[in-house]
C-alpha positions, -999 to 999 in steps of 0.1 A, spaced: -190 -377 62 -196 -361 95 -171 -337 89 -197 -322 65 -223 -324 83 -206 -298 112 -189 -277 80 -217 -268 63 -240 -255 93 -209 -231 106 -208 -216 73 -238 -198 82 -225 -178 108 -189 -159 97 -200 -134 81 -234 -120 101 -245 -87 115 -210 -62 120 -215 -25 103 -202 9 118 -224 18 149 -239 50 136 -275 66 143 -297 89 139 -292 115 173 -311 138 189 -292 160 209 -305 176 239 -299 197 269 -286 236 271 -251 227 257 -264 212 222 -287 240 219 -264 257 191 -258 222 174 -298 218 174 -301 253 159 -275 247 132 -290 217 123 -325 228 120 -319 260 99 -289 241 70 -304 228 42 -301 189 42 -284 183 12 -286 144 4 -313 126 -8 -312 94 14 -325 92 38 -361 99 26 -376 122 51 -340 129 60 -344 166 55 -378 168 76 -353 150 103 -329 173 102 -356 199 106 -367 186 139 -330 193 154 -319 151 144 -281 150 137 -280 125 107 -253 102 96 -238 104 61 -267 85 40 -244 56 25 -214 36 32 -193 8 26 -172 -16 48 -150 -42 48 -151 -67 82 -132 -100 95 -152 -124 121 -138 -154 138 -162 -181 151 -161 -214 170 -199 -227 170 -211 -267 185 -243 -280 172 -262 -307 181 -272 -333 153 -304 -353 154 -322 -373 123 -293 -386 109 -299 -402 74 -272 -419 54 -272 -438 20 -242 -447 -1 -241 -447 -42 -280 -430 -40 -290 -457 -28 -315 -463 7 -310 -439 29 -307 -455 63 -320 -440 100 -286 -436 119 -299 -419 152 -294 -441 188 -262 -460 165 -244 -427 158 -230 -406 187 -213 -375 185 -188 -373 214 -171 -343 198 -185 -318 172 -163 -281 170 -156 -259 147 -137 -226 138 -141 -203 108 -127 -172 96 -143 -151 75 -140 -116 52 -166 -95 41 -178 -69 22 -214 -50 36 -226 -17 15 -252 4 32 -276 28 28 -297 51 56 -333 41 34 -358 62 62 -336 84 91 -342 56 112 -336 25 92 -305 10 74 -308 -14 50 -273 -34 38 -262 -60 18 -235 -89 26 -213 -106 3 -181 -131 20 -153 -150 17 -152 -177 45 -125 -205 55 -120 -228 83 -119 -259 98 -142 -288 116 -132 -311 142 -154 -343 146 -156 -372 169 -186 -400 161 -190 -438 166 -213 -465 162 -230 -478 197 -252 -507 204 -269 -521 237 -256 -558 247 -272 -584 264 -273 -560 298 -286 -533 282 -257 -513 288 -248 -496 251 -215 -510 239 -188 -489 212 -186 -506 179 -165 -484 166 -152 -450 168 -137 -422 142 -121 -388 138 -121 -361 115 -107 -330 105 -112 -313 72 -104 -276 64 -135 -260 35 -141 -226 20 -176 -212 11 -190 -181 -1 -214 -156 19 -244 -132 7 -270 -119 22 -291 -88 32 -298 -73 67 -316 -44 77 -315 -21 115 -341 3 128 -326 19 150 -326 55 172 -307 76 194 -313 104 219 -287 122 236 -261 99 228 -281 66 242 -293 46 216 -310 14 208 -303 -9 177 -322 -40 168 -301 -57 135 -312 -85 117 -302 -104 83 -304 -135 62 -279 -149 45 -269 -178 21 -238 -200 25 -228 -219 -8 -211 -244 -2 -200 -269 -30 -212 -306 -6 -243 -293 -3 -272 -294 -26 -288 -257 -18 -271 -233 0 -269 -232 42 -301 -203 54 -292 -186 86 -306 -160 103 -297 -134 135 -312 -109 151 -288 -89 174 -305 -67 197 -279 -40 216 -280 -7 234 -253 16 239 -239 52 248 -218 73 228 -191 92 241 -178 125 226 -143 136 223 -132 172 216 -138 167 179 -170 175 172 -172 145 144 -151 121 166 -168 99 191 -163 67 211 -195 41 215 -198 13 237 -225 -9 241 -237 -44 251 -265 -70 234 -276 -105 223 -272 -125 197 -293 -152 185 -285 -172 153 -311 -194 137 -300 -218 112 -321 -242 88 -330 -271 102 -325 -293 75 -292 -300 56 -286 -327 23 -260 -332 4 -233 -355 -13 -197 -365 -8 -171 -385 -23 -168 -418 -3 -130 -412 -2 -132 -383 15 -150 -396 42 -121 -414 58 -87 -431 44 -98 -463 28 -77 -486 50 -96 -467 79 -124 -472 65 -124 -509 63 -109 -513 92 -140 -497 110 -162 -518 91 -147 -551 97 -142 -545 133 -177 -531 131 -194 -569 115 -169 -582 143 -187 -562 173 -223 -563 158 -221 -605 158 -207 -607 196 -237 -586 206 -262 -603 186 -248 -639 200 -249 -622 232 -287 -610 229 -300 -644 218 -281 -661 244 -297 -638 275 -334 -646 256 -324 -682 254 -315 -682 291 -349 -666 299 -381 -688 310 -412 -690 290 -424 -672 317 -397 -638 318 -400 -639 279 -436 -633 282 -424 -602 302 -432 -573 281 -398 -554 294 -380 -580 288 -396 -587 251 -393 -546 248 -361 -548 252 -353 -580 236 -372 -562 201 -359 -530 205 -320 -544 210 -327 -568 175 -336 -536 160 -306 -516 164 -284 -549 157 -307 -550 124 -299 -512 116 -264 -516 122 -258 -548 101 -278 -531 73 -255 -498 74 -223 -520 77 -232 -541 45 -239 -512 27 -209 -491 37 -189 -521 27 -205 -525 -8 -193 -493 -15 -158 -494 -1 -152 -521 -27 -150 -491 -50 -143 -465 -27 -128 -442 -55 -166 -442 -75 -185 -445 -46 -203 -412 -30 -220 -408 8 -257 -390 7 -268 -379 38 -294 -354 56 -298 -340 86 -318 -319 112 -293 -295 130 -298 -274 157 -272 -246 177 -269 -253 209 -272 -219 222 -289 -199 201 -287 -169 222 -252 -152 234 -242 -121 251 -223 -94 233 -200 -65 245 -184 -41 216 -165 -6 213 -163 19 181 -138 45 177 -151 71 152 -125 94 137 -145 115 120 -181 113 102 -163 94 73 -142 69 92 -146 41 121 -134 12 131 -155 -15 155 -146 -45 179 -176 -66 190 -169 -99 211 -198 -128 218 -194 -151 249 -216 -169 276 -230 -196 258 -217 -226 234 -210 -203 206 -180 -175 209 -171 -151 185 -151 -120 179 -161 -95 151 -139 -62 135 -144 -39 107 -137 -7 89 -162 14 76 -163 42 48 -194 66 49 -206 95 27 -234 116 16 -257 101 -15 
């Protein structure tokens, strides 16, 4: 089950924010006084952007209006998990936080894509996504309770690895504007993940600030840009969904965990109503001591309750199903970005954008296709 959990929030974030780095420029300075001439006096003939003619009368050097490109991001993303409800066979749904512990929660996706754009004003793009996404989740989680000390004892402990495939679409838009060469982009989109565990598709969405400087090469229509940025990803918080029981975990596994679990939940309960026993009338009437004497029957209660009804349903493990929700949360929603685009003509380009310094990595690359509508 927590496999899933990690799966479907990653989803949200392979196929975000990566489109040709083009712009609306303003050339300036003695040497672009012919371009800004030649610009000024041809007739714009597209009809995207609107108001791109009036653009192109005020000396702006426009991109083709429309394109289409085709890009492949890799991602390794860590969340942190809190509100952790499980039920088995639809029925209660039981409050897993301060039993569960994540000591391990990574995972890596791939992804393809397919983003279509059009230049709607001179000075905002507006594009749609629509992916392909695989990958694969690596999960570490156990049951803890406190013992007679205090001291929070494993009960027991499982791994898992699962590989999934989703599908991606979305919309984004990017004002954006350049003068002599420097420019300043401010991309944002939202995008759906369906994935076939959950019960609606994953929500994410990222705004990726960046600002840059294009370099040009003897070819007037070829160019290199480089440029730096954030990027912040915001996911929904909230995830529910449904899996088979046997996917979960190997059935021997599973009741294996769960009879060591009864095994380990009945030492510390003898060993909690021993240290009360051995308390006076006088250091029961303590309220730490009755604090933590209520607050350790609790958790024992909690975790007896899950156990039972985990092992209800391993009696049919093959019919039986795992319901769960969850509140998830990145642990870096912010990272730093560095990219590069080499532009062969007005036409072609292909872009390299890598995101580090935080929890989350990821490295971005795609070809793009433009032309006049």
């Amino acid at each position: 089950m927590m496999r899933y959990l990690i799966t479907t929030s990653i989803l949200s974030v392979i196929t975000l924010g990566l489109h040709a780095q083009v712009f609306s420029n303003k050339p300036v300075g003695r040497k672009n006084e012919a371009l800004v001439d030649s610009l000024k006096k041809a007739e714009y003939p597209y009809a995207l952007p609107i108001w791109g003619e009036k653009a192109a009368a005020l000396g702006f050097d426009l991109p083709y209006s429309a394109g289409i490109g085709t890009q492949y991001i890799s991602s390794v993303a860590p969340l942190t998990i809190d509100n952790l409800m499980v039920g088995f066979n639809n029925g209660e749904m039981r409050n897993l936080d301060g039993l569960v512990r994540f000591d391990r929660s990574e995972a890596t996706a791939q992804g393809l894509s397919v983003r279509p754009d059009v230049w709607l004003f001179p000075f905002l793009n507006v594009y749609g996504i629509l992916g392909k996404n695989q990958g694969s989740t690596d999960v570490g989680w156990g049951l803890w309770l406190p013992d007679s000390s205090g001291v929070d004892q494993l009960i027991f402990r499982s791994d898992s690895k699962v590989d999934f495939n989703a599908t991606t679409f979305g919309l984004g838009l990017t004002p954006t504007i350049g003068v002599a060469g420097a420019w300043l982009a401010l991309d944002m989109n939202f995008t759906w993940s369906d994935v076939p565990q959950l019960e609606d598709p994953a929500f994410a969405f990222v705004f990726g600030p960046r600002l840059g400087k294009r370099i040009q090469l003897k070819d007037p229509e070829s160019n290199l840009n480089f440029w730096v940025g954030g990027f912040r990803l915001k996911l929904s918080s909230e995830t529910v969904g449904s899996v088979p029981l046997a996917d979960v975990v190997p059935a021997d596994e599973w009741g294996a965990n769960i009879d060591a679990g009864y095994q380990r939940v009945e030492e510390i309960d003898q060993q909690v109503d021993a240290w009360w026993a051995g308390l006076s009338p006088l250091e029961q009437a303590n309220p730490l001591n009755e604090a933590r004497y209520n607050a350790a029957n609790a958790l024992i209660d909690r975790a007896s309750g899950f156990l039972e009804a985990a092992d209800r349903a391993a009696n049919d493990i093959a019919n039986s199903s795992v319901q769960y929700s969850i509140q998830k949360r990145q642990k870096d929603m912010w990272n730093f970005i560095i990219g590069g685009q080499y532009q062969l003509n007005k036409h072609w380009m292909i872009r390299a954008e890598y995101g580090f310094l935080a929890a989350r990595t990821q490295f971005l690359t795609g070809l793009q296709y433009r032309f006049g509508l």
